[in-house]
N, C-alpha and C positions, 0 to 999 in steps of 0.2 A: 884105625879102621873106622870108617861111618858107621851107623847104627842107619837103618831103615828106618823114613819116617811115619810118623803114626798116621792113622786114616783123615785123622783130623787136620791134622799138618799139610797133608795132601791137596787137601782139600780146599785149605787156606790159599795154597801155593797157585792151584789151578783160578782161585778168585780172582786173586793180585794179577796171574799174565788175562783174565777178562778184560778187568778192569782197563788194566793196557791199553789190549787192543782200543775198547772206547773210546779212552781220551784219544788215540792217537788218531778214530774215526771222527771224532764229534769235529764240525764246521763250524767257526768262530759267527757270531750275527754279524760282522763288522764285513767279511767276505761275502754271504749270504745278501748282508744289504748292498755292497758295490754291485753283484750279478744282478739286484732288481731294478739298482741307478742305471744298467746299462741296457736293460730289459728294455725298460719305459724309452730309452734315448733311443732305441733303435727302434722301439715301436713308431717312436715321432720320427724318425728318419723316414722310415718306410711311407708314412702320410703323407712327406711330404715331395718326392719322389713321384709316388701316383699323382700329386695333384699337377705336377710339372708334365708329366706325361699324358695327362687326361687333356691340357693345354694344346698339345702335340698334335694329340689327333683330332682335336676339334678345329686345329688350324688345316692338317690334312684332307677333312668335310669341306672348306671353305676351298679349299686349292682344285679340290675335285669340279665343287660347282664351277669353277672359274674358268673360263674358255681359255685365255691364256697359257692355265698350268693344267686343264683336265687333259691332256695327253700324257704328260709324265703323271700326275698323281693317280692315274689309273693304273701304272704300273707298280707305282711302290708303296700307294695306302694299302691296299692289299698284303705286302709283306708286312706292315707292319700291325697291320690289324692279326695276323698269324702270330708273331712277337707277343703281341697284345696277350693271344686265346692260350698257348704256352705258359705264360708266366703266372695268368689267375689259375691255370688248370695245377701248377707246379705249388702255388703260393697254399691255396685250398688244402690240398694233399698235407701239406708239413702243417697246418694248421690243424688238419686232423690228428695228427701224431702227437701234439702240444695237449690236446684234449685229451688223448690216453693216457699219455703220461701222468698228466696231473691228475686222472682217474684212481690208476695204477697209485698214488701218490695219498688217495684217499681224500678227494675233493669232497668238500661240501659248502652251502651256501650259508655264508653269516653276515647278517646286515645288509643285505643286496653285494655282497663282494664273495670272491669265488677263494678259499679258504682251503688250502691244501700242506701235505708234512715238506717242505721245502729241502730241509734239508738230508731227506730221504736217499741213502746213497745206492740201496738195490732194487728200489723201481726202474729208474734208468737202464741198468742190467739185465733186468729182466721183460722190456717191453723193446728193448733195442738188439740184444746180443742173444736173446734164445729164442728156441723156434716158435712162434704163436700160431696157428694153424700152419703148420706146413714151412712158413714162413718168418728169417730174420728181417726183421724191420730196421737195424742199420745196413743192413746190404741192400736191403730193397730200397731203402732211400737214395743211398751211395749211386746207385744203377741209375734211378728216375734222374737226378743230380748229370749224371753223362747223358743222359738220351736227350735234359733239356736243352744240356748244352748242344748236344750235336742237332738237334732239330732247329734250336736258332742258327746252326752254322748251313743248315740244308734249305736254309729261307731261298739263299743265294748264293752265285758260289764267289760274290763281290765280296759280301756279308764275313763267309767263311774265309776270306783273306785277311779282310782290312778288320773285322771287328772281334773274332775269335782269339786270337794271339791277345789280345786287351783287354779280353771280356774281366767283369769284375770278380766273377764266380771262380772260386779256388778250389780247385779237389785233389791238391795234391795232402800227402798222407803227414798228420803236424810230428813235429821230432819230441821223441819221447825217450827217457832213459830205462824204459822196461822193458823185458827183453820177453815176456809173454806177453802176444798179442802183436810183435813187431811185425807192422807191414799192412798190419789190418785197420781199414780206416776208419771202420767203425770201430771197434775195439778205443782204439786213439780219444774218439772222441766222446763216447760212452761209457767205458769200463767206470765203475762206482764213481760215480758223477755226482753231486747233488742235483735234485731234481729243478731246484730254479737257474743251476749253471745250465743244465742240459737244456732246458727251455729256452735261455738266454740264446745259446746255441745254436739253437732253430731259428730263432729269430733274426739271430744274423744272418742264416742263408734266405733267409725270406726277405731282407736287406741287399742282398749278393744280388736274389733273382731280380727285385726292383730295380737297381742298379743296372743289370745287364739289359733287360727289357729297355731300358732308357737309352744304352748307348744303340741299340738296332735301333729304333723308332728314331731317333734323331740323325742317326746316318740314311733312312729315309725318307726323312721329308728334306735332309740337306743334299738330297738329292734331286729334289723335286725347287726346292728354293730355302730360306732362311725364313726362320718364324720373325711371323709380322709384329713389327713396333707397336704396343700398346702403353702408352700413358694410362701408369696407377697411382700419380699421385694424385691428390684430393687436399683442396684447402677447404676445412672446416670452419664456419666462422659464426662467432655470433656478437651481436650488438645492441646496444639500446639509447632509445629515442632520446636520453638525457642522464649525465651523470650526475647529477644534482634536480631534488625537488623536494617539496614542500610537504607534509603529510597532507593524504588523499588526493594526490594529486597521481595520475597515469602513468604507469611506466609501462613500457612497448621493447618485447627484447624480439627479434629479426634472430634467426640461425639458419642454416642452412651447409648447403657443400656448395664450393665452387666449383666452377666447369660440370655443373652439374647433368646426368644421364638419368634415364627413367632407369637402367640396370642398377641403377647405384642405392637402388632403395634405401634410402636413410629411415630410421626413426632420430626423432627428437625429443627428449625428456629435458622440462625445466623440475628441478627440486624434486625428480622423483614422478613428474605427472607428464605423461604422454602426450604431446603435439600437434594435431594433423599436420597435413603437409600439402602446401599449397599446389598450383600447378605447374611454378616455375621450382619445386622443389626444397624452397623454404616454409619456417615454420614462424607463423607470428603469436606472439604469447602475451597475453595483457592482463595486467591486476594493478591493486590500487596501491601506491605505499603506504605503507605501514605508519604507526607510531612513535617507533623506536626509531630513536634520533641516532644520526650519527652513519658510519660507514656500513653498508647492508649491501649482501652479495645473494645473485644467484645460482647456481650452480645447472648448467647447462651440459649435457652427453647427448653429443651424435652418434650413432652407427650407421655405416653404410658398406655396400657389397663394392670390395673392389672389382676387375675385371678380371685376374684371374681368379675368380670365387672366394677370396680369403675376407673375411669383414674384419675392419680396423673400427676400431673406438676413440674416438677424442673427447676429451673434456677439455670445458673452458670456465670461467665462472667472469658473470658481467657484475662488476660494484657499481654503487650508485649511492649517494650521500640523501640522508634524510634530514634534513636542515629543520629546527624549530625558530619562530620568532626570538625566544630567552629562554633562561635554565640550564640543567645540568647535562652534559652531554658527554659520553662514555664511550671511546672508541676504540674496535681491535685496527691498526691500520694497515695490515696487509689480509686479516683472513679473520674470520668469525671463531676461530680458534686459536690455542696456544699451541708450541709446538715442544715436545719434550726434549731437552739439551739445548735448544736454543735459546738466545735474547729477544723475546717478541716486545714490540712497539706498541705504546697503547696511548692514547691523547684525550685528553681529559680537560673541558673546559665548562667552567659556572659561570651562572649569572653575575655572582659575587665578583669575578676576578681570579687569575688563575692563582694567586700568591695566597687566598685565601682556605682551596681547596687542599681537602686531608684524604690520604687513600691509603689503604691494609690491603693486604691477600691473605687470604687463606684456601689451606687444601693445596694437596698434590707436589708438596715440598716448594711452594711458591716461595719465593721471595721478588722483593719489587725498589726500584730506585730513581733516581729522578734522573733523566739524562739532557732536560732542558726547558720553557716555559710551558707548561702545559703537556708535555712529553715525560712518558717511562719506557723503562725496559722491564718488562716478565718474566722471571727463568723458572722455569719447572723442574723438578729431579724425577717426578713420576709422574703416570698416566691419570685417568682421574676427571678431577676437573677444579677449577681455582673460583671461589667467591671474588668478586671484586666489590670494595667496599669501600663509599666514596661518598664527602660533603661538605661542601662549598659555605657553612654556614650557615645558607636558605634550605635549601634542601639533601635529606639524604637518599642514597639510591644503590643500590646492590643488584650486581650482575651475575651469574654463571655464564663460564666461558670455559667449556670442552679442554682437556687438554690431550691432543692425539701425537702419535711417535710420528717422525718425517716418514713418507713414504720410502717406499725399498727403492733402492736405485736399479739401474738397467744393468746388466752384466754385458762388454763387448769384447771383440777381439778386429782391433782394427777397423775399428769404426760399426762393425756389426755384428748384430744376435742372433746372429744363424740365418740357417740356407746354403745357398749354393757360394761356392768360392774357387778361385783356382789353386790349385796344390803348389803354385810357386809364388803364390799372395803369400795363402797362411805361411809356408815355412820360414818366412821370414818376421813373421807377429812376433811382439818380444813377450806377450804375456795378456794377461784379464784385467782391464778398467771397471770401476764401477761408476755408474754417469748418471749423474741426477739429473731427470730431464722437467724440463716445463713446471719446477717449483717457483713456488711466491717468492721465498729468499733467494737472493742471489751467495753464490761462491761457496756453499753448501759441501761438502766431498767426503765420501768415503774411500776407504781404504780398502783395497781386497786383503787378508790374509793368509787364507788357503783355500783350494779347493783342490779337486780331482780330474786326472785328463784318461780319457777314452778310445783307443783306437781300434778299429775293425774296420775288414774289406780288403780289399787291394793292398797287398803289403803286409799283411797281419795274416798268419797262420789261422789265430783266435785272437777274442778281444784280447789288448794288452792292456793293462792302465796304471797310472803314475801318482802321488801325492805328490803336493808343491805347497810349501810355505812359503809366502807371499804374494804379491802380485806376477812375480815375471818366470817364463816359463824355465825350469833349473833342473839339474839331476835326468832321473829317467823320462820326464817332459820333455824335454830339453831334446833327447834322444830319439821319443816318439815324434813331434813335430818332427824333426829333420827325415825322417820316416818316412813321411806321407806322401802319397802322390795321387793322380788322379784316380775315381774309384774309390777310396780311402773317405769313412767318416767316421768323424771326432766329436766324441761329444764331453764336454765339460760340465761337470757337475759339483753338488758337495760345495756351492761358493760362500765364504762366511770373509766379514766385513765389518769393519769398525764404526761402530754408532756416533752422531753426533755429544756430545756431552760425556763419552765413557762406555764401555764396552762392546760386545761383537752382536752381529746377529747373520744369522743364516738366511740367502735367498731363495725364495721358491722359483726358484728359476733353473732351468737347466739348457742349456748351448749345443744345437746340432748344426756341423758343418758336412756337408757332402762336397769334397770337394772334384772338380772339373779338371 
């Protein structure tokens, strides 16, 4: 026979099932941080989306004025400027809701960043599933969600055939194994939620709406005609009046864009100082050289506006050799810097004769070696920077020379870093490249070793997402790619990559494809 347990005991027991319950609520940061990796990728999705669409209908203006096509673009700029007025009216709305919640969520501001309990699981619950004036705000969403759709389908009743049945926007109810709340679509997608899931949420359908708004607007202007061919690419180029001279003697560096447009506004910085810009859109730069003998580089950055509004930056750097009569001459020969894990080149030649000259390193785990008359290699193990300490006999001479990490490579998927694709391109990508673009060294490479894959839209209930070790897509990746179709974007995050010299590092970069 049990004995009744004492008050205290009770008491114990009731702590232990709290406790429980707790652990069994608390949301891991590893979860919390993938929903804000997917947050930010579908914010940049949606960016870019509008900006493709804002293209659309400035081609639309153009078709109008055009006597040729103003008979039909009078017919269907109108519909889609309707498309247009829908989709910011829809987009606003859910963007208000994003603001209560993180309200609800106990927002505040730290450091100019908006600072809320993320993993808050009964704010959701309660700004979504119970009545706030009168009013459930997942049903009232749910409803706005059908009326948007059916108002893009009432544009037209062409519209309502050909583009309704394919629209991206999903409202059907996602499959859950709970048996409270089955059927209900908010429930589904609300009930104790964390509050950055449920945001994420919304922002996927403010993703869905952009998407949808896109397929109407494109169905009509491709009704009216196909959007106009515009040339964006742009050759940046910069040059100088000699690669070889004398101390105080002129150098003259020319840059500029080629096929250059007054829209293409460039600025030009040499080493950091501003350029004017001539009238045929270059910039001429003139200073005197220097003292310091040996191989001397500029470093030159263009920007300019492409055509459709996005600005590209190129860099270039122009060398030019500073030649003395005699003496000691000290040279990096590809770059005014070391680079960390590589072999950097450095040439070194005296008055004395080369067989004569004696060279140390120090700092930044240097070590140095001869690899031929006049010629070394530099390796560095860390960042920093390296003494170079050098003397021919006649004269002695001491340099610093920076030592910085290779820059982060490019993340692609078949040749490219996001934007628009077609859904029977990507599913056949085998995987993530990292590509070192426009380095001084040649044959340079990095390794991908993991990142994370992202699908929502078209095909996806809700975001799905996958881990992958190594480069090529494998497992649940593997699964989602085959997934995809038009509608559908993927965004690829979390990529980490093997260093030159020994170990990994992570890129700040993150890969949005919309695919077509």
């Amino acid at each position: 026979m049990s004995l009744p347990a004492e008050p205290r005991q009770k008491m114990v027991n009731i702590m232990y099932i709290v406790l429980t319950a707790l652990l069994a609520l608390n949301v891991s940061s590893e979860i919390l941080n993938a929903f804000k990796t997917i947050d930010q990728s579908l914010v940049n999705a949606n960016a870019i989306i509008e900006r493709k669409n804002l293209e659309i209908y400035k081609s639309l203006q153009k078709k109008l004025a055009d006597p040729k096509t103003a008979e039909k673009a009078a017919i269907w700029s109108p519909k889609a400027d309707k498309a247009h007025a829908y989709a910011d009216a829809m987009y606003a709305y859910i963007e208000s809701l994003k603001k209560e919640l993180k309200e609800a969520s106990g927002l505040k501001m730290s450091e100019g960043k908006e600072v809320f309990k993320e993993d808050d699981l009964d704010a959701t619950s309660r700004v979504f599933l119970n009545k706030n004036g009168g009013v459930i705000k997942g049903d009232e969403l749910f409803k706005k969600l059908q009326e948007f759709k059916a108002a893009l389908g009432g544009i037209d009743p062409v519209i309502e055939k050909e583009i309704l049945p394919n629209l991206s926007l999903d409202l059907s109810i996602p499959k859950t194994n709970s048996i409270v709340g089955k059927g209900n679509w908010a429930y589904a997608y609300f009930n104790m939620t964390p509050s950055i899931a449920a945001i994420t949420i919304l922002t996927k359908f403010q993703n869905d709406i952009r998407n949808s708004e896109a397929q109407v607007v494109e169905y009509c202007h491709k009704e009216i005609g196909e959007v106009e061919l515009v040339y964006d690419q742009f050759n940046a180029f910069a040059a100088s009046n000699s690669q070889y001279l004398m101390s105080g003697e002129e150098l003259v560096i020319t840059a500029g864009v080629g096929a250059f447009s007054s829209a293409a506004k460039p600025t030009i910085s040499i080493d950091g100082v501003v350029v004017p810009i001539t009238a045929d859109g270059s910039a001429v730069y003139k200073t005197i050289a220097g003292s310091t003998p040996g191989v001397n580089t500029k470093r030159v950055r263009i920007s300019f506006l492409k055509p459709n509004g996005e600005t590209a930056v190129v860099e270039k750097e122009v060398k030019f050799t500073v030649g003395t009569p005699s003496g000691l001459v000290v040279s990096t020969d590809k770059t005014r810097v070391f680079y960390k894990g590589l072999p950097n080149p450095l040439s070194i030649t005296g008055g004395g004769g080369a067989e004569k000259v004696n060279v140390t390193v120090e700092g930044a785990g240097a070590s140095i070696s001869k690899s031929g008359a006049g010629q070394y290699i530099v390796n560095c193990t860390q960042l920093g920077s390296v003494m170079v300490n050098v003397n021919d006999g006649k004269v002695s001479q001491k340099i610093s020379i920076p030592v910085k990490r290779v820059p982060d490579p490019i993340a692609i998927v078949g040749k490219s870093a996001g934007g628009n694709m077609a859904a029977s391109i990507f599913r056949v990508q085998q995987g993530v490249i990292a590509d070192l673009r426009d380095f001084v060294f040649e044959g340079i490479q990095f390794k991908v070793v993991s990142f994370i894959v992202i699908a929502t839209g078209k095909g996806f209930d809700e975001p799905e997402f996958a881990e992958v070790n190594g480069a090529a897509f494998s497992g649940g990746a593997k699964d989602l790619v085959r997934r995809c179709q038009p509608g559908t974007t993927v965004v690829i995050g979390e990529i980490k990559v093997t260093e030159p010299g020994g170990g990994t590092r992570k890129l700040d970069q993150t890969i949005t494809f919309i695919l077509q």
